[in-house]
C-alpha positions as CSV (number, residue, x, y, z in Angstrom):
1,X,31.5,-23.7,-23.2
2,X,28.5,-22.1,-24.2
3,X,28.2,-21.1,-27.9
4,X,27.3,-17.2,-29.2
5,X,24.9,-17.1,-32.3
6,X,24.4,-13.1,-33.5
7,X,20.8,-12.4,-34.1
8,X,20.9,-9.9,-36.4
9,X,17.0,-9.1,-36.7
10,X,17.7,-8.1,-32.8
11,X,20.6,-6.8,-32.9
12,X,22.0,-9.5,-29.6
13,X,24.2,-11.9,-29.3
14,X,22.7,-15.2,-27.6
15,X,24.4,-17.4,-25.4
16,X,23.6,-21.1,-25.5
17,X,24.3,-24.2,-23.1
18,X,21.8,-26.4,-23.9
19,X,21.8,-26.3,-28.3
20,X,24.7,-27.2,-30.1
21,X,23.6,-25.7,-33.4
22,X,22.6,-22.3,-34.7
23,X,19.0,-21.3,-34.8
24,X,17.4,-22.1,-38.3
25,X,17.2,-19.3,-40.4
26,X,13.5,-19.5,-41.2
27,X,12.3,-20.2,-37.8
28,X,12.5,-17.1,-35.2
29,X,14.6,-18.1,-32.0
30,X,12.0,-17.6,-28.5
31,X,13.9,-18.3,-25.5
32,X,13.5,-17.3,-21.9
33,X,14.8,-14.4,-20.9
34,X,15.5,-13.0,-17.0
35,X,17.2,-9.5,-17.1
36,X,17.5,-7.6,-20.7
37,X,21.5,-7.3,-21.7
38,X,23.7,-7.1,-24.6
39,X,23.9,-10.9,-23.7
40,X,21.0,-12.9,-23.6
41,X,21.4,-16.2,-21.4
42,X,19.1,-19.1,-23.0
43,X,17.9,-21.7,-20.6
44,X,16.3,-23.5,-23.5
45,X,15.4,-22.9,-27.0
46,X,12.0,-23.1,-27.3
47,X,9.2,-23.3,-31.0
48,X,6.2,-22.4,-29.3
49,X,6.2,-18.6,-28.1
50,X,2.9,-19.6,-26.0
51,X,4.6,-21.9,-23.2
52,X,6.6,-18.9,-22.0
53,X,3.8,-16.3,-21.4
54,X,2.3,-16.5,-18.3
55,X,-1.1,-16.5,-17.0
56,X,-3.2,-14.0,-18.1
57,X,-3.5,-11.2,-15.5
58,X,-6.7,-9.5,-15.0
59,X,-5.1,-6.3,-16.4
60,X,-4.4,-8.7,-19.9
61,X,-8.0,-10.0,-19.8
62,X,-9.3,-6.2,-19.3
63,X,-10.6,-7.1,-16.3
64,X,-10.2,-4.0,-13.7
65,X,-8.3,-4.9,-10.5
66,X,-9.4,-3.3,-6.8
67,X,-7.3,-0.9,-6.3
68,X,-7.4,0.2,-9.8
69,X,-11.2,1.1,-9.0
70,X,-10.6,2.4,-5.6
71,X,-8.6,5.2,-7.3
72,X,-10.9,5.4,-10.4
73,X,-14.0,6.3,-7.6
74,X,-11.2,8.6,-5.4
75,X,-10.2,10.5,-8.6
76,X,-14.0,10.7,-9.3
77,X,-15.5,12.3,-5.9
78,X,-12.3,15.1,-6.1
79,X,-10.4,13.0,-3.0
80,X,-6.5,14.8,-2.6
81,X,-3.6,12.8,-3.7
82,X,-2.4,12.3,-0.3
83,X,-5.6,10.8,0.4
84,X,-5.7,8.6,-2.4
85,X,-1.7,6.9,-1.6
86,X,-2.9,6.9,2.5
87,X,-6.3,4.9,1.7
88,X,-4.8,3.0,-1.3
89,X,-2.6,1.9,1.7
90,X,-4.5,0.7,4.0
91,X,-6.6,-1.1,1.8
92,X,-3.8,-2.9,0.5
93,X,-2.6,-3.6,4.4
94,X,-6.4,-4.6,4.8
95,X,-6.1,-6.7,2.1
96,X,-2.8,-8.6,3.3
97,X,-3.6,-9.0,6.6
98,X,-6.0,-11.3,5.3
99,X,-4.2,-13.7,3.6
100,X,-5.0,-11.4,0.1
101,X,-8.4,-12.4,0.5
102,X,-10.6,-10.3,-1.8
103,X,-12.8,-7.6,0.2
104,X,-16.1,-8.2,-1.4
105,X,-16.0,-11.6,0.0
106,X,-15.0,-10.4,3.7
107,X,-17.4,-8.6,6.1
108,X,-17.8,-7.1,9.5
109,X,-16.1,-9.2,11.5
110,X,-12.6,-8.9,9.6
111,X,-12.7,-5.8,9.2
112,X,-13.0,-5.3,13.2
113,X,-9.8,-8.0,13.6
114,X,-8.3,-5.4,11.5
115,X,-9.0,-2.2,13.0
116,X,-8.6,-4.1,16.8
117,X,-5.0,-5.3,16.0
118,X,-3.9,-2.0,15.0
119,X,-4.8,-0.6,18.1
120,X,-4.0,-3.8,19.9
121,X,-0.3,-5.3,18.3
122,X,0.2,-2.3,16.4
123,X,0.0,0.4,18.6
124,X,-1.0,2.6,16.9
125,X,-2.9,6.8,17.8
126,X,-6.5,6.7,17.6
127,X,-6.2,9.2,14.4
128,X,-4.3,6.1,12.3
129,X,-6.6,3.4,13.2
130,X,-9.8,6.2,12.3
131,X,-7.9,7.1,8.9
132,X,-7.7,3.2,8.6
133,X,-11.6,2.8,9.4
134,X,-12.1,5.7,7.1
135,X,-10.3,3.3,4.1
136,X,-11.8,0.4,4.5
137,X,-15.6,2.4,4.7
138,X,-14.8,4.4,1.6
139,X,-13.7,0.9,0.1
140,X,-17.1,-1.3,0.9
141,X,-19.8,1.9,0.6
142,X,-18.5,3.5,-2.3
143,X,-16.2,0.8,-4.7
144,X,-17.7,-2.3,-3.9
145,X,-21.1,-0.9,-2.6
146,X,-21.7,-3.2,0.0
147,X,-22.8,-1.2,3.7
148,X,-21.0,-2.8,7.1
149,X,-23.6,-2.7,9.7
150,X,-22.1,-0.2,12.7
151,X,-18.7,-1.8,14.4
152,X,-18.9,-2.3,18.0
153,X,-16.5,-5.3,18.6
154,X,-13.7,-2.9,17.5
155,X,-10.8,-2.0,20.4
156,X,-10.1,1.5,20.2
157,X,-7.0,3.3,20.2
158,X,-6.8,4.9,23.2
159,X,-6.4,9.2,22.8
160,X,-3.7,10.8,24.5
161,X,-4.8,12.3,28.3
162,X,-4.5,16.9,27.1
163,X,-3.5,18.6,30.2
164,X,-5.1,21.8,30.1
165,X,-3.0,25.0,28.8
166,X,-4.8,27.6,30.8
167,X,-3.9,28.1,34.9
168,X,-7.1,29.1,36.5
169,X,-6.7,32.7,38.7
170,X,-6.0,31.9,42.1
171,X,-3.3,29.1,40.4
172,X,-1.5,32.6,38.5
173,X,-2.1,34.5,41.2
174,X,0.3,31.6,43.4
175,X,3.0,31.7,40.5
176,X,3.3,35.6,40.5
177,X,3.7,35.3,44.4
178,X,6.3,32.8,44.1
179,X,8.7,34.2,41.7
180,X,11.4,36.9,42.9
181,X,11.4,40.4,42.7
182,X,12.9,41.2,39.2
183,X,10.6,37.7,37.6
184,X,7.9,39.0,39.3
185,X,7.5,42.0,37.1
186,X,8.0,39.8,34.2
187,X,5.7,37.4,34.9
188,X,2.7,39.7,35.9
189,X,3.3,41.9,32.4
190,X,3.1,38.4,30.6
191,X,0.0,37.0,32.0
């Protein structure tokens, strides 16, 4: 049965397995603590606040992350929002297709495995993979300031076949002969 100390300085109750007596009164209580409830479940009581913090992250250290200055330099050169969340995206897609490999340490030749297997396993239009190219451009030239030579190796997406939306003369002049008497009028006051 676990035991319930009140911690008034908190206002919680704590709930104990593993301590069989109450905190001391002139030490504070640190324990570890997985959601944030009325209840706090202890896994152990521990003296030394330090073994429970983490690692510090490069946002504790001050140090900026990617992404953090790709939308700094977007924000900068007036890109839209939409723009920002699309190439924000695909960097981050770039990023994880890699095995989270940082960019700056990548080149030419992963960024056309990239841009290849979305046009190759992804499927995807010839506009997605050029808004991905776009990203991952905007992310070497202008954030890390490194220039990709031109990519050839890359498989392109293939563009849809456009049939053309205008019938040449003699192709009208076939359609007004072949419709009836009463479409025929129609047809020859539309075209």
């Amino acid at each position: 049965m676990p035991n319930v100390w009140s911690t008034p300085s908190v206002g919680i109750k704590v709930l104990s397995d593993t301590a069989d007596i109450p905190p001391a009164a002139d030490k504070p209580l640190f324990c570890k603590v997985a959601f944030w409830l009325p209840y706090v479940m202890v896994s152990d009581i521990v003296e030394n606040p330090s073994s429970l913090s983490p690692s510090p992250s490069p946002v504790a250290t001050g140090a900026p992350r990617l992404l953090d200055l790709v939308r700094e330099r977007l924000r900068l050169k007036h890109y839209s929002v939409r723009t920002e969340k699309a190439y924000l995206g695909w960097i981050r897609r770039y990023i994880i297709h890699h095995g989270r490999r940082h960019p700056a340490n990548m080149g030419r030749r992963e960024v056309e495995a990239f841009l290849t297997s979305l046009a190759v396993e992804r499927d995807v239009s010839a506009a997605t993979q050029g808004q991905a190219l776009s990203a991952i451009l905007f992310l070497y030239r202008e954030v890390l300031e490194q220039p990709l030579p031109w990519l050839d190796e890359v498989t392109r997406a293939k563009r849809p076949a456009r049939l053309p939306s205008v019938l040449l003369r003699a192709e009208v002049q076939r359609l007004i002969a072949a419709a009836d008497d009463p479409l025929n009028l129609i047809v020859s006051l539309l075209h």
